[in-house]
Structure formats: C-alpha cells, structure tokens
N, CA, C and O atoms as a GROMACS GRO file, in nm:
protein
  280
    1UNK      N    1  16.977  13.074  21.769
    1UNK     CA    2  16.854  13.003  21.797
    1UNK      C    3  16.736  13.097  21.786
    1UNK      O    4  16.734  13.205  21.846
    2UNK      N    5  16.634  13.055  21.706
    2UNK     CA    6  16.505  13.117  21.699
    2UNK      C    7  16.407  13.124  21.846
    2UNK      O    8  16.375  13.031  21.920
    3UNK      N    9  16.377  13.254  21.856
    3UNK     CA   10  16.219  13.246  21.931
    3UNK      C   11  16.139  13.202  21.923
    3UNK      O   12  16.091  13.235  21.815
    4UNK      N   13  16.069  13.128  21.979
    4UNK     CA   14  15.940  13.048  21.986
    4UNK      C   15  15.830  13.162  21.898
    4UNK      O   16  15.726  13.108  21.859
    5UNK      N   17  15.840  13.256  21.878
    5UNK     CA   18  15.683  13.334  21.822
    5UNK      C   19  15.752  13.326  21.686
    5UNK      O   20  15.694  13.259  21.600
    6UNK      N   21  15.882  13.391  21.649
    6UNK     CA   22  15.921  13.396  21.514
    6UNK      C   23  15.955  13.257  21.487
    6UNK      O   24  16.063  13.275  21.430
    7UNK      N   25  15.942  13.165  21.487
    7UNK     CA   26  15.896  13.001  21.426
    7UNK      C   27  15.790  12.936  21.418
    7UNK      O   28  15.753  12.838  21.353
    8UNK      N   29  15.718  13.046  21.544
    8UNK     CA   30  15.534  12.980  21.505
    8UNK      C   31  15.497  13.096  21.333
    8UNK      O   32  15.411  13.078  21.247
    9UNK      N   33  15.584  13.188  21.339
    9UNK     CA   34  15.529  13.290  21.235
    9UNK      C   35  15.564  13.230  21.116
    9UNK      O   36  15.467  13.212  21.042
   10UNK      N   37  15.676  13.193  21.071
   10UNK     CA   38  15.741  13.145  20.986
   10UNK      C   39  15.628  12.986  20.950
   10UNK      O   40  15.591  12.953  20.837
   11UNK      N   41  15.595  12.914  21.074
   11UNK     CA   42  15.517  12.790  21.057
   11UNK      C   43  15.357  12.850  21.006
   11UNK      O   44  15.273  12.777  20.954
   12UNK      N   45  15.343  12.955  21.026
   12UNK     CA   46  15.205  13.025  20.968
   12UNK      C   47  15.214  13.064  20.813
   12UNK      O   48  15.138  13.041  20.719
   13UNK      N   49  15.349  13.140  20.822
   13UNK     CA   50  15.363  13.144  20.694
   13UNK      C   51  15.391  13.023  20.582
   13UNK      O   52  15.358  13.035  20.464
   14UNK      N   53  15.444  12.926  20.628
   14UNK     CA   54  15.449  12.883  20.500
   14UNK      C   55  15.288  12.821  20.522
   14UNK      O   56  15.210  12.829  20.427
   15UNK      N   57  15.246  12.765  20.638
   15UNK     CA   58  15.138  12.687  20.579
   15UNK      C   59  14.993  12.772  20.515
   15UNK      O   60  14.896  12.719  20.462
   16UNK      N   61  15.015  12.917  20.539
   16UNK     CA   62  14.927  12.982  20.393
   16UNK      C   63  14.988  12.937  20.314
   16UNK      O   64  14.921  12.857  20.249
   17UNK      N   65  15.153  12.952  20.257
   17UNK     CA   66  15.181  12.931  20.097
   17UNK      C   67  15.150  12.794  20.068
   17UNK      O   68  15.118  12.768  19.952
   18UNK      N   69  15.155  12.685  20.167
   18UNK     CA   70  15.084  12.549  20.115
   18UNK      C   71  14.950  12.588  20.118
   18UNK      O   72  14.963  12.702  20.074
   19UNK      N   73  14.872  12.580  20.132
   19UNK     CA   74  14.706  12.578  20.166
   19UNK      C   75  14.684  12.733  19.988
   19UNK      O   76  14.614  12.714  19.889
   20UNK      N   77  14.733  12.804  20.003
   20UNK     CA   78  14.751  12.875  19.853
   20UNK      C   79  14.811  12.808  19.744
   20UNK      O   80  14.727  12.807  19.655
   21UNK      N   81  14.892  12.764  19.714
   21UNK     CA   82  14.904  12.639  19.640
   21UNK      C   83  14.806  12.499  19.632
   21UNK      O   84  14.790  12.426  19.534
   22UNK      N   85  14.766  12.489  19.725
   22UNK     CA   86  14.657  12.386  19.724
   22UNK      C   87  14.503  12.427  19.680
   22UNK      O   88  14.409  12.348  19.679
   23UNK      N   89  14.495  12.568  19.642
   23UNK     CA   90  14.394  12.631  19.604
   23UNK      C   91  14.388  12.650  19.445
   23UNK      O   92  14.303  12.638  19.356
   24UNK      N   93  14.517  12.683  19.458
   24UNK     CA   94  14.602  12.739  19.305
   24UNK      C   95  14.590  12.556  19.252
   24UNK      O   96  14.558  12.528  19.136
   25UNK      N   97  14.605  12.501  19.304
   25UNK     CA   98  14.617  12.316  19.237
   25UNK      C   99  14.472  12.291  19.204
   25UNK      O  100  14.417  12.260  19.099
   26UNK      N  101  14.413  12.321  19.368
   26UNK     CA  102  14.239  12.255  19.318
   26UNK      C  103  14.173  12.338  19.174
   26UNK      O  104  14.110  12.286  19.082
   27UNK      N  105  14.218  12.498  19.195
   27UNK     CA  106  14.120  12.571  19.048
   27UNK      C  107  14.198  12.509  18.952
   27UNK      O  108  14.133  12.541  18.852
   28UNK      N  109  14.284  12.449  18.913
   28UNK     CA  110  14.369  12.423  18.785
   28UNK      C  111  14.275  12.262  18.774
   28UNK      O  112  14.238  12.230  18.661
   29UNK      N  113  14.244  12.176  18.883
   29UNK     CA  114  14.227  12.092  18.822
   29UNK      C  115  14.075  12.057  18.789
   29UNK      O  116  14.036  11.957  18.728
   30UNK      N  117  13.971  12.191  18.857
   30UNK     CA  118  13.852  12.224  18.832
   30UNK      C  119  13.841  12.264  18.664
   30UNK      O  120  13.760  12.206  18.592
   31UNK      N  121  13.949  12.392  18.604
   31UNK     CA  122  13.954  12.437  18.487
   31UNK      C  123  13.996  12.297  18.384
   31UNK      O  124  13.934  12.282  18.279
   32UNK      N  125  14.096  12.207  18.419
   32UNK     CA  126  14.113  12.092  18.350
   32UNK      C  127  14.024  11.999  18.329
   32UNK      O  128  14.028  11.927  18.229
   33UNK      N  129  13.914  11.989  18.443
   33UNK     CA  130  13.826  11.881  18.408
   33UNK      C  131  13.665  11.966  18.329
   33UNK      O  132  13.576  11.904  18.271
   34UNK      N  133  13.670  12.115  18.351
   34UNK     CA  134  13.582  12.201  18.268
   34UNK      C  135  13.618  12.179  18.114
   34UNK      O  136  13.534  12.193  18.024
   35UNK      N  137  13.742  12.146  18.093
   35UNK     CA  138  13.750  12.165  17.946
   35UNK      C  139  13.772  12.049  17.876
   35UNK      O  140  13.787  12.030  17.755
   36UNK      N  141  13.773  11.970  17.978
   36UNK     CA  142  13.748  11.828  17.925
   36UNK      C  143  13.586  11.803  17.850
   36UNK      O  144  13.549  11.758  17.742
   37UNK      N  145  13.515  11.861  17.974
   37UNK     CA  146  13.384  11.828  17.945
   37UNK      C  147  13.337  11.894  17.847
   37UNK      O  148  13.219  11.874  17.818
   38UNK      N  149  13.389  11.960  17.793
   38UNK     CA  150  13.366  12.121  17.675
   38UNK      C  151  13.435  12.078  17.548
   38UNK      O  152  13.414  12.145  17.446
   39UNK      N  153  13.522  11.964  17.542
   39UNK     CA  154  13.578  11.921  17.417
   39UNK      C  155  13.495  11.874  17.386
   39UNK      O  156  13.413  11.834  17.469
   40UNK      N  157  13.470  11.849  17.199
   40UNK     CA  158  13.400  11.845  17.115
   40UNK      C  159  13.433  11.643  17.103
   40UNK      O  160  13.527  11.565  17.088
   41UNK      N  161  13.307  11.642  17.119
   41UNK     CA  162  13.289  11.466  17.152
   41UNK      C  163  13.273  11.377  16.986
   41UNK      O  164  13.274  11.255  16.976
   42UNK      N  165  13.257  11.481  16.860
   42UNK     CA  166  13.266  11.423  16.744
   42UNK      C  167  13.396  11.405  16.698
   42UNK      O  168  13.490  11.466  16.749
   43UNK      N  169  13.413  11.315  16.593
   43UNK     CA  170  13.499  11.354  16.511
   43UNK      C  171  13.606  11.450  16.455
   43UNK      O  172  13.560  11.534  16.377
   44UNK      N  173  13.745  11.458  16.479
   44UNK     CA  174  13.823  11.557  16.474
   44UNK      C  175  13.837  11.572  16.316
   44UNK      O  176  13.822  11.473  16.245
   45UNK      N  177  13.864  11.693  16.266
   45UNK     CA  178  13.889  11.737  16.114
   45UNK      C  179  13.966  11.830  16.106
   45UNK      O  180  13.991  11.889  16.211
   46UNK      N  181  14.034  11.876  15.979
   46UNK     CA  182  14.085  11.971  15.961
   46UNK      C  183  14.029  12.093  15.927
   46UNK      O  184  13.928  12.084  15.859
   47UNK      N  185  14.075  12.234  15.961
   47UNK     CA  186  14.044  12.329  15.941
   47UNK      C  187  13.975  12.368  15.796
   47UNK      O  188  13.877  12.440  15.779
   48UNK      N  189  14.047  12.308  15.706
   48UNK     CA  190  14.004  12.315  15.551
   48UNK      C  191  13.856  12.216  15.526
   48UNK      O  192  13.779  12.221  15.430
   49UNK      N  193  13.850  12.129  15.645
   49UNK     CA  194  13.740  12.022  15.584
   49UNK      C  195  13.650  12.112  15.643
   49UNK      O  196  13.562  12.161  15.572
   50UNK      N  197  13.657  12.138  15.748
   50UNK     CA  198  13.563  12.215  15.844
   50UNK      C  199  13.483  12.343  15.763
   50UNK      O  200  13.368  12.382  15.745
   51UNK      N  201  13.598  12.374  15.733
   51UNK     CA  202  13.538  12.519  15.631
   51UNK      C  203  13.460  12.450  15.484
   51UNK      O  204  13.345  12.484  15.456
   52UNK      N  205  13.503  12.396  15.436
   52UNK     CA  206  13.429  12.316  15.353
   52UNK      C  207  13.289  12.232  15.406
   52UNK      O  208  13.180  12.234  15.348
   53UNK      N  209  13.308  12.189  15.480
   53UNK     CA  210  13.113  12.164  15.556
   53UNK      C  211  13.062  12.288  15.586
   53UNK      O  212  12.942  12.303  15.558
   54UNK      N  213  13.142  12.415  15.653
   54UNK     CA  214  13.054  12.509  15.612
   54UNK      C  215  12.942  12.563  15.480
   54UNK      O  216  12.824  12.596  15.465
   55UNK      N  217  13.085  12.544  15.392
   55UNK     CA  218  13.041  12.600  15.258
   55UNK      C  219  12.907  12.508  15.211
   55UNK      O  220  12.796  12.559  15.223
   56UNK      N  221  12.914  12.425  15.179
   56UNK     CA  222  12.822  12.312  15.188
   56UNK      C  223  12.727  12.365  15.251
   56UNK      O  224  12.629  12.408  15.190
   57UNK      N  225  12.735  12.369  15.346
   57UNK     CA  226  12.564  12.406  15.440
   57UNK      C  227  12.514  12.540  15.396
   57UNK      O  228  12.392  12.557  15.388
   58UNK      N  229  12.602  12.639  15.364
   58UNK     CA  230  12.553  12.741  15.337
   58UNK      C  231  12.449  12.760  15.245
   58UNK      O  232  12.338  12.812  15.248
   59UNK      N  233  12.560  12.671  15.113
   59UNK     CA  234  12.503  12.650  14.976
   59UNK      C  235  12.368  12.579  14.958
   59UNK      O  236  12.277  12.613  14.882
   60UNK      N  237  12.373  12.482  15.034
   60UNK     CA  238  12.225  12.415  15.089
   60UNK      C  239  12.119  12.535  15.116
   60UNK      O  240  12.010  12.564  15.067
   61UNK      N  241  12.206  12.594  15.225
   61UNK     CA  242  12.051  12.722  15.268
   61UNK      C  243  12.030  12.793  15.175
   61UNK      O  244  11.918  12.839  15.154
   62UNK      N  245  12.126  12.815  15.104
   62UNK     CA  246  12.071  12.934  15.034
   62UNK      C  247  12.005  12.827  14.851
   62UNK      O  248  12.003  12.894  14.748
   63UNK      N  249  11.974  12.724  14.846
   63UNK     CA  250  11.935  12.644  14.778
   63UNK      C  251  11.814  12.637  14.767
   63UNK      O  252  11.737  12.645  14.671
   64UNK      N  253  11.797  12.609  14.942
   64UNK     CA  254  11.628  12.583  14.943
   64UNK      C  255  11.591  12.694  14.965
   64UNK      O  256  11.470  12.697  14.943
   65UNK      N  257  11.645  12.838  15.012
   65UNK     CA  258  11.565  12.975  15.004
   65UNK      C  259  11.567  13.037  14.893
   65UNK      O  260  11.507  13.144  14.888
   66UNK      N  261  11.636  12.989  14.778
   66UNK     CA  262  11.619  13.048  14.702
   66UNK      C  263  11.529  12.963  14.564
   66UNK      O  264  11.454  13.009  14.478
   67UNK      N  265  11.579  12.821  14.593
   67UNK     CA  266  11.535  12.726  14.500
   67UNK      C  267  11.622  12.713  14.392
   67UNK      O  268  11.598  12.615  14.322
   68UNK      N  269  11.728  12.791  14.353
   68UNK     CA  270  11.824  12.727  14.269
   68UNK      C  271  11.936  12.818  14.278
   68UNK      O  272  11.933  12.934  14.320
   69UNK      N  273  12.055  12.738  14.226
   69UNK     CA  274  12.175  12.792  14.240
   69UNK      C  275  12.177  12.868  14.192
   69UNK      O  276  12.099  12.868  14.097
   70UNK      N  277  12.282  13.020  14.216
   70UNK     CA  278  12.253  13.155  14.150
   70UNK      C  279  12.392  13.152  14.114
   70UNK      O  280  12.441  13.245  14.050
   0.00000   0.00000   0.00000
C-alpha cells in the first residue's frame, strides 16, 4: 500500500504530463490553423506551369525595358 504523499506525488506528476500535452496539443493546433491561413488561396498548378508563368513574366519585363526581344 502506497503513502498518502507518494500518491499525491505521482497525482502531481502525471497531471503536469497531462496539462504538457495539453500545451504540446494547443501549439500544434495554433501551428495547424497558422498554415491554413498561409495556404495559397489561388489556383493550384504544377511546378512546370509555375515556372513557365515565371518565364513569361520575365520575358514581358525584360520586353518593355528593353522594347524588343533580344
């Protein structure tokens, strides 16, 4: 049979490891709803299209700074 102090200790201990887990839960679901809000709200594409609207825009800038294709 346990002592009354070493079962209040043991009842201390775990309820840090709950209340630390419940910390460890709340930042996970703070970081989950951060990157929700941080996803890109357009249109999804592929890496190749993507790079290709780059190119495009580039070619544009350097169109009108230069005034014609080189």
């Amino acid at each position: 049979m346990e002592t009354y102090p070493l079962a209040e200790a043991r009842d201390r201990l775990g309820q840090r490891k709950l209340e630390e887990l419940q910390r460890l839960r709340d930042a996970a679901d703070a970081a989950e709803a951060a990157a929700r809000e941080a996803a890109p709200t357009g249109p999804s594409m592929t890496h190749d299209d993507f790079m290709a609207r780059l190119e495009d825009e580039d070619l544009r800038a350097a169109v009108l700074k230069v005034g014609r294709v080189t």
